[in-house]
Backbone as ProteinMPNN parsed JSONL, in Angstrom:
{"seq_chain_A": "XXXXXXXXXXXXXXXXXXXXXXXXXXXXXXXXXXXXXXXXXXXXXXXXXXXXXXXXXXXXXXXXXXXXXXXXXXXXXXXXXXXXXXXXXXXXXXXXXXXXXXXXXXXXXXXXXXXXXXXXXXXXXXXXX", "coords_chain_A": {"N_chain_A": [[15.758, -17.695, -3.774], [15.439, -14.239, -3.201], [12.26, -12.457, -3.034], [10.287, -9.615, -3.35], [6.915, -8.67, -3.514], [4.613, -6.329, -4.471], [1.015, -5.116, -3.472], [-2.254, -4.027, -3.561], [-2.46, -1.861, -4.196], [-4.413, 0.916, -6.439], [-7.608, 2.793, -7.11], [-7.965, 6.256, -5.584], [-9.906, 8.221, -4.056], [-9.685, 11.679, -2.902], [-8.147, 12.709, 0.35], [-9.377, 9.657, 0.864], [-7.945, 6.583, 2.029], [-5.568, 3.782, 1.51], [-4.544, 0.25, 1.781], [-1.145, -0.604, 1.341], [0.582, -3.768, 0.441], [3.515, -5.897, 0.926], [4.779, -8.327, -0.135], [6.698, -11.226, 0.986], [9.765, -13.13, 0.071], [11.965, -15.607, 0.234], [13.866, -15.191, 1.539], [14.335, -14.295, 5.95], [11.927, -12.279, 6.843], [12.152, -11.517, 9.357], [15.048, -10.607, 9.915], [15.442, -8.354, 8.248], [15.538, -4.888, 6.929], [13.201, -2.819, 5.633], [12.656, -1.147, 2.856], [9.954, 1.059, 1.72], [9.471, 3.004, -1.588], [8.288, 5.458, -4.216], [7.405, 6.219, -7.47], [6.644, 8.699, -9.488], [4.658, 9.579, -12.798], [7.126, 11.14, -14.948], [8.96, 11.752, -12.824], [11.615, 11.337, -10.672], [12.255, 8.166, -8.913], [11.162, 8.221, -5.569], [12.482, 7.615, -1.96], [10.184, 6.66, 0.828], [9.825, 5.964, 2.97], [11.764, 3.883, 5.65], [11.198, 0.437, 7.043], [12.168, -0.358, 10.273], [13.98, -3.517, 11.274], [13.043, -3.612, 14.21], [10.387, -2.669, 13.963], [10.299, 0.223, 13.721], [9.793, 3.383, 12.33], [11.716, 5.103, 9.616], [11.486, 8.2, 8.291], [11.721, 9.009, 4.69], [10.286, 10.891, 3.15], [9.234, 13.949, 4.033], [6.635, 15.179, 3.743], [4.729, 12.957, 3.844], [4.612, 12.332, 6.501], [2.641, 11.316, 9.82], [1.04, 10.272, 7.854], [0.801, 8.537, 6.484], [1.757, 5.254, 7.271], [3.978, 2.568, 8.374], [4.433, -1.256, 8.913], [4.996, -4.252, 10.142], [4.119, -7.77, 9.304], [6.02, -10.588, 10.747], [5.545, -13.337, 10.798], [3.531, -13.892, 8.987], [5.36, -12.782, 6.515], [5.424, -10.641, 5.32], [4.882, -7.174, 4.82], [3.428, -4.023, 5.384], [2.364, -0.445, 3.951], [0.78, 1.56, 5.922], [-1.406, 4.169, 4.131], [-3.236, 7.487, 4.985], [-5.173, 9.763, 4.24], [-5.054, 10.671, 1.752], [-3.217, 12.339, -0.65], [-3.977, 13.97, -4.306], [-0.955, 14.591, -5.271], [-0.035, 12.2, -4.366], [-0.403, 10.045, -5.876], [1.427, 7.461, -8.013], [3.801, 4.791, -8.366], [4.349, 2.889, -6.249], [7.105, 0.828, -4.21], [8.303, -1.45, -3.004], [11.534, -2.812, -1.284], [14.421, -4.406, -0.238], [16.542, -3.672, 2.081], [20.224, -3.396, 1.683], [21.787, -3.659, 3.495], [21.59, -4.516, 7.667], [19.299, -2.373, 8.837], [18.194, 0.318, 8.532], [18.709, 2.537, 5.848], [20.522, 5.507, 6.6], [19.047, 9.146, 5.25], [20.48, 10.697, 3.083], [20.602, 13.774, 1.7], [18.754, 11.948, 0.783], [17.929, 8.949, 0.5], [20.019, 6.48, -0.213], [19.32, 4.755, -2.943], [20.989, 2.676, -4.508], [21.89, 1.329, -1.826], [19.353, -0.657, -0.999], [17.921, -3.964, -2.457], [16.441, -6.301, -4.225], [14.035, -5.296, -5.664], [10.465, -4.954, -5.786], [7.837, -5.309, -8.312], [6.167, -3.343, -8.492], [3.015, -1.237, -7.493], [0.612, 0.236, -8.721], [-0.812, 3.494, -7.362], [-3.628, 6.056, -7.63], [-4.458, 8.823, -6.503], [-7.549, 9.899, -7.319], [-10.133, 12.217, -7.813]], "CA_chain_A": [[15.951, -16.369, -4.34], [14.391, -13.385, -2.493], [11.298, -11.736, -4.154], [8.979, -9.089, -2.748], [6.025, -8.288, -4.58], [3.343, -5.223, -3.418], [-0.208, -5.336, -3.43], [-2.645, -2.778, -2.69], [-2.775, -0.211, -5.213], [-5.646, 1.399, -6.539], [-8.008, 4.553, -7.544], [-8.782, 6.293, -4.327], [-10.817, 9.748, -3.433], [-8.564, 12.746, -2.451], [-8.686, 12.451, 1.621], [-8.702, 8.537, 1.499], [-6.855, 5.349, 2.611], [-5.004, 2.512, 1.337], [-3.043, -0.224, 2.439], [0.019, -1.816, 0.724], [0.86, -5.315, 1.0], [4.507, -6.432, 0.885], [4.699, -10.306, 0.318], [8.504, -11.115, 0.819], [9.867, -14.628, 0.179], [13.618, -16.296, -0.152], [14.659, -14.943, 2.886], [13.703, -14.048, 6.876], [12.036, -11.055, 7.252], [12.641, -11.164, 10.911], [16.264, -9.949, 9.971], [15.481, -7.579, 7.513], [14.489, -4.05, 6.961], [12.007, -2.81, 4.732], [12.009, 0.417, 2.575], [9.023, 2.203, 0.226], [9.408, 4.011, -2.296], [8.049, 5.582, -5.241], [7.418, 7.09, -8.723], [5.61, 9.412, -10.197], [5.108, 9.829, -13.89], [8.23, 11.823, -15.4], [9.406, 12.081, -12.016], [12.381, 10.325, -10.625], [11.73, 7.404, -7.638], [11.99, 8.669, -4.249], [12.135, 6.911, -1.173], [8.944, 7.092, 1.158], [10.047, 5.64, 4.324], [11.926, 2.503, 5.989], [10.886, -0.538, 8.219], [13.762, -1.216, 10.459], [13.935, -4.859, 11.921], [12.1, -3.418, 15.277], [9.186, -2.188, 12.999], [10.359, 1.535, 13.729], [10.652, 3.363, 10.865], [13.015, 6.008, 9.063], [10.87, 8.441, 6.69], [12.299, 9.56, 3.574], [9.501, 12.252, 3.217], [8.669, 15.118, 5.408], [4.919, 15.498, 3.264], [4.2, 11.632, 4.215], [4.739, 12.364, 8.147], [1.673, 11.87, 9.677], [-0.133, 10.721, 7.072], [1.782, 7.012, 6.001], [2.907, 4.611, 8.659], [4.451, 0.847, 7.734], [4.116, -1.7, 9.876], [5.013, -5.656, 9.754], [3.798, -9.35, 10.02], [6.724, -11.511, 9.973], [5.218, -14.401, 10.553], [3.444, -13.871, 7.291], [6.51, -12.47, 5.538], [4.817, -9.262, 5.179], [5.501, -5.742, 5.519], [2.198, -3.289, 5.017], [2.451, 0.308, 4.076], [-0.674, 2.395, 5.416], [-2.204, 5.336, 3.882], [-4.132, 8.015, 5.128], [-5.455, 11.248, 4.283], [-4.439, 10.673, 0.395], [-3.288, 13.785, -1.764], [-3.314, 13.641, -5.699], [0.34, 14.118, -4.886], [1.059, 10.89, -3.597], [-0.41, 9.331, -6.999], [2.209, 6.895, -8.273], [3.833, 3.436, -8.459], [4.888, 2.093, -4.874], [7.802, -0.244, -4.797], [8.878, -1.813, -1.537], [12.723, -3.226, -1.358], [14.893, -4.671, 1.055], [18.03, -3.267, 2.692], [21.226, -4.878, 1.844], [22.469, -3.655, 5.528], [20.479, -5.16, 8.384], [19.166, -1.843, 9.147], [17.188, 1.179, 7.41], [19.732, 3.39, 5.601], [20.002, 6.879, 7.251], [19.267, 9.493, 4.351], [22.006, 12.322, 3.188], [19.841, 14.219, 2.269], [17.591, 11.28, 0.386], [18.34, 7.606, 0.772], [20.914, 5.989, -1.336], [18.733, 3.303, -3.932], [21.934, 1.457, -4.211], [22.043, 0.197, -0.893], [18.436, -1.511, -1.72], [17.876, -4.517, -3.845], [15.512, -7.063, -4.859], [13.357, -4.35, -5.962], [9.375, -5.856, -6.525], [7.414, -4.949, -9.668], [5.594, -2.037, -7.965], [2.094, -1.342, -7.472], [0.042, 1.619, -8.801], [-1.992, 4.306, -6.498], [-3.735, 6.847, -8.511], [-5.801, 9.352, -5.928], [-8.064, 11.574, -8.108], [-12.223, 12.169, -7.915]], "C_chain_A": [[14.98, -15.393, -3.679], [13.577, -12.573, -3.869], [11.064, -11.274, -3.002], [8.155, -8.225, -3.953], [4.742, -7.54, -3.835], [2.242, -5.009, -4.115], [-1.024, -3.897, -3.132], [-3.199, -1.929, -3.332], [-4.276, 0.18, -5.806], [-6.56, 2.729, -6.999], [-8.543, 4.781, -6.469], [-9.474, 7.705, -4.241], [-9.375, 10.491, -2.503], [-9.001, 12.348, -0.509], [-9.153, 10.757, 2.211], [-7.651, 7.73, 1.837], [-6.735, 3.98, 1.754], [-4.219, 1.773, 1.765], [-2.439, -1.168, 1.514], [0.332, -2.507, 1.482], [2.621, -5.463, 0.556], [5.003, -8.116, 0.898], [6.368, -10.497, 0.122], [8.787, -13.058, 0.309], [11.49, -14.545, -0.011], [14.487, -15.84, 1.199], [13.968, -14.368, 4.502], [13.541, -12.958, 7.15], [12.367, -10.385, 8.48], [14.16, -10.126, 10.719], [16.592, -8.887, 9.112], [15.385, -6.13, 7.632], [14.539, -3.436, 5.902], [11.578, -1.335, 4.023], [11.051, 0.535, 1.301], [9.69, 3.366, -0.052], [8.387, 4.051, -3.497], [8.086, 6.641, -6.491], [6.323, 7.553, -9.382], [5.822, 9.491, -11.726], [6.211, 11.175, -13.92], [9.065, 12.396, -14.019], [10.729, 10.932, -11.602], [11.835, 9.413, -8.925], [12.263, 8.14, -6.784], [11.525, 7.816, -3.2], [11.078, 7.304, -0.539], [9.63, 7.036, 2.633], [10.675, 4.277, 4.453], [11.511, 1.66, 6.539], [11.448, -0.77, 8.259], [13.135, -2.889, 10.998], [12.897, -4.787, 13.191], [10.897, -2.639, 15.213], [9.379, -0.523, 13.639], [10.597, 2.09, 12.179], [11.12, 5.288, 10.583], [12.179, 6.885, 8.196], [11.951, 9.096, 6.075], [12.212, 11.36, 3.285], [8.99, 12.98, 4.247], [6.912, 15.245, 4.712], [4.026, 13.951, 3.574], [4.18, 11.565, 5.765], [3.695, 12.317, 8.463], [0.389, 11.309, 9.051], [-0.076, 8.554, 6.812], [1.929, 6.363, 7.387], [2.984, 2.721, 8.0], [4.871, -0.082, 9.189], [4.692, -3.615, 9.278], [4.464, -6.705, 10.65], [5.162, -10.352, 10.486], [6.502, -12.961, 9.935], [4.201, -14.661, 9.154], [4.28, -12.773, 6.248], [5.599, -10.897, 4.725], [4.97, -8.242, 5.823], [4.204, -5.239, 4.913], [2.871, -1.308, 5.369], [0.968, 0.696, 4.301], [-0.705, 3.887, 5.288], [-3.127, 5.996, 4.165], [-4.748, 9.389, 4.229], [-4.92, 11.562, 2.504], [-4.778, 11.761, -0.744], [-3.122, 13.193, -3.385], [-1.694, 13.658, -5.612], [0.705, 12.499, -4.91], [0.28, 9.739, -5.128], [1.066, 9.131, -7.618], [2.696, 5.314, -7.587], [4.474, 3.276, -7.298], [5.333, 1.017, -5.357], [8.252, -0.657, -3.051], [10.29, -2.956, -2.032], [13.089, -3.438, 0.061], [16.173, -4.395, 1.073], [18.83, -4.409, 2.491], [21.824, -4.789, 3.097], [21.336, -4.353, 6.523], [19.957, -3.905, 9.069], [18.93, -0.282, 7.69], [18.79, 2.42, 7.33], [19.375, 4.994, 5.64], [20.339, 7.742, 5.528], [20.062, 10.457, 3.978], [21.911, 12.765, 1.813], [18.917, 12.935, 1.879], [18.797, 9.811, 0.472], [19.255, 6.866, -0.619], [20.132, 4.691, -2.096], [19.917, 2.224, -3.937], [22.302, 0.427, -2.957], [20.674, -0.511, -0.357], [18.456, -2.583, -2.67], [16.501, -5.294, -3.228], [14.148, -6.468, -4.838], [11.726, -5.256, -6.082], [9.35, -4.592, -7.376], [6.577, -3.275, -9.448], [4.067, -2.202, -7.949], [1.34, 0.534, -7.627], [-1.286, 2.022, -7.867], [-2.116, 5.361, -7.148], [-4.653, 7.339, -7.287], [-6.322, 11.086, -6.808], [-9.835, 11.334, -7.532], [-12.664, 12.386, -9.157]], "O_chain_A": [[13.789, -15.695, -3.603], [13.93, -12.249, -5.003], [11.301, -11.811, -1.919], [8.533, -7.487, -4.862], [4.066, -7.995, -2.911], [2.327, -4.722, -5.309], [-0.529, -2.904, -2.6], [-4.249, -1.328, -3.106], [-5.234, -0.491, -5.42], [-5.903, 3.743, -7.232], [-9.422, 4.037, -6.033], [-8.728, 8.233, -5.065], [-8.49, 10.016, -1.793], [-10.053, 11.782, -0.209], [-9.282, 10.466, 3.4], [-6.505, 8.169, 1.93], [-7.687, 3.276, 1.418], [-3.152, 2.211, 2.194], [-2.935, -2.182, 1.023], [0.455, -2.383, 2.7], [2.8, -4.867, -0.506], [5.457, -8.812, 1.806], [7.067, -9.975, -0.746], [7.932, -13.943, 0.299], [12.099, -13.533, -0.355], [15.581, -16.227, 1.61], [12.849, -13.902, 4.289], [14.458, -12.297, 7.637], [12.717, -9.224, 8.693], [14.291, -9.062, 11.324], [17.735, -8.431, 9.073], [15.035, -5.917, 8.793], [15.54, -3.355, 5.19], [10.648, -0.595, 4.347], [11.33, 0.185, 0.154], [10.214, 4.267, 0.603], [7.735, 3.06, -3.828], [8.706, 7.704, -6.457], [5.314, 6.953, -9.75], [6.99, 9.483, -12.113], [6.158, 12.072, -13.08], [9.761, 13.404, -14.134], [10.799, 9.835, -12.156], [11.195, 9.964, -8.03], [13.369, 8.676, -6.858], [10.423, 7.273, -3.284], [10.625, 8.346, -1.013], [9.897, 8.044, 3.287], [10.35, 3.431, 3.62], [10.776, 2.415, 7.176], [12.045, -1.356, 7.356], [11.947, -3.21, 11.028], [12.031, -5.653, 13.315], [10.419, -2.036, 16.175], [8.317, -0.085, 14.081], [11.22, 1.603, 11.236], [10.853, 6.301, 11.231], [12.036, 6.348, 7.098], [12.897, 9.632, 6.653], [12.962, 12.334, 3.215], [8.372, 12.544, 5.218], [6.031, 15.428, 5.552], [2.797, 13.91, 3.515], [3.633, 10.566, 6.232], [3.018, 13.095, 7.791], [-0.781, 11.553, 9.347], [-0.915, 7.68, 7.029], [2.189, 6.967, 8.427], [2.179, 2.016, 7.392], [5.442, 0.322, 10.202], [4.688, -3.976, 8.101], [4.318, -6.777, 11.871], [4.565, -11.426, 10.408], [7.129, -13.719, 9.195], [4.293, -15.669, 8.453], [3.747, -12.104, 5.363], [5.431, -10.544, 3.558], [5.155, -8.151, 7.036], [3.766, -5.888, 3.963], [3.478, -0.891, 6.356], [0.065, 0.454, 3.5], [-0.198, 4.687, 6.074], [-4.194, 5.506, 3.795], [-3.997, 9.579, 3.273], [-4.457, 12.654, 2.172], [-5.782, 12.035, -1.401], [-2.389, 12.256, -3.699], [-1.156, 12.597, -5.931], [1.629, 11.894, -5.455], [0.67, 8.571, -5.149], [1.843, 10.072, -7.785], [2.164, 4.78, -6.613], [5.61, 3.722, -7.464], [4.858, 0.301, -6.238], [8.435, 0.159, -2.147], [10.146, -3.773, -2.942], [12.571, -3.027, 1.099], [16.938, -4.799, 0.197], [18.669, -5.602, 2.747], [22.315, -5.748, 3.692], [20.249, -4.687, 6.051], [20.075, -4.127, 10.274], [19.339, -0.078, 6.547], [19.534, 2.887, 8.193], [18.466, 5.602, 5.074], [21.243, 7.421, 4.757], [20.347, 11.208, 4.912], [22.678, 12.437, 0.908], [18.113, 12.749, 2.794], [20.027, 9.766, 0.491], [18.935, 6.877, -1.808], [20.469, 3.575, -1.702], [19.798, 1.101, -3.448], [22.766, -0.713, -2.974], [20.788, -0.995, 0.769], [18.967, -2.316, -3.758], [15.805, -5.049, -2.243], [13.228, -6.948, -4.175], [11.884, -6.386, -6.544], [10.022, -3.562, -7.425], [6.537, -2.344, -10.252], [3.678, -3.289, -8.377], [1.502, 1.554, -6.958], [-2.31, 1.378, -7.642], [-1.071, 5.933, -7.458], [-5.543, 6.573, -6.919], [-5.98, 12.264, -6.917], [-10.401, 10.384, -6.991], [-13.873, 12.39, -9.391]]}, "name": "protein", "num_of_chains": 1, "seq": "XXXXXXXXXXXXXXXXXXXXXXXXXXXXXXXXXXXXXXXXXXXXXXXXXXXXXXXXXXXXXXXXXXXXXXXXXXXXXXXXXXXXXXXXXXXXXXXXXXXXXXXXXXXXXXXXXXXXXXXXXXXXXXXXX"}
């Protein structure tokens, strides 16, 4: 059964860095690819960005350009989102999912959630001082 479950999260200082962990299992990430998203309180989820199969990736957000970049192991079944330059903005729960296509779904205008599944549990990033 595929799981992925993300790591990482944290209380950080306005202007730092974190990095999310992506631990995948039940299936080969080699053939996968790999999108973040997330949620803010009373806000609805939005995607962040994809990891296609050739670790390029797709963003979601134009305010994460720049700032984000995701990257993979696959020999340890891991996908890593990193964070730079971290606005109270970007406080909220990071969820990383995997494409049911073999390839990062182009967005019109924002990425369709339905063609995502095996959602993990999420992981909270709170950046305040």
């Amino acid at each position: 059964q595929a799981q992925l479950v993300e790591s990482g999260g944290g209380l950080v200082q306005p202007g730092g860095s974190l990095r999310l962990s992506c631990v995948t299992s039940g299936f080969t990430l080699d053939y996968a690819a790999i999108g973040w998203f997330r949620q803010a309180p009373g806000k609805e989820r939005e995607g962040v960005l994809c990891l296609s199969r050739s670790a390029s990736s797709t963003y979601y957000l134009d305010s994460v350009k720049g700032r984000f970049t995701s990257s993979r192991d696959n020999a340890r079944n891991t996908v890593y989102l990193q964070m730079t330059n971290l606005k109270p903005e970007d406080s909220a729960v990071y969820y990383c999912a995997r494409s049911k296509v073999p390839f990062c779904p182009v967005p019109d205008p924002v990425p369709d959630e339905s063609r995502f599944g095996n959602w993990g549990p999420g992981t909270q990033v709170t950046v305040s001082s």
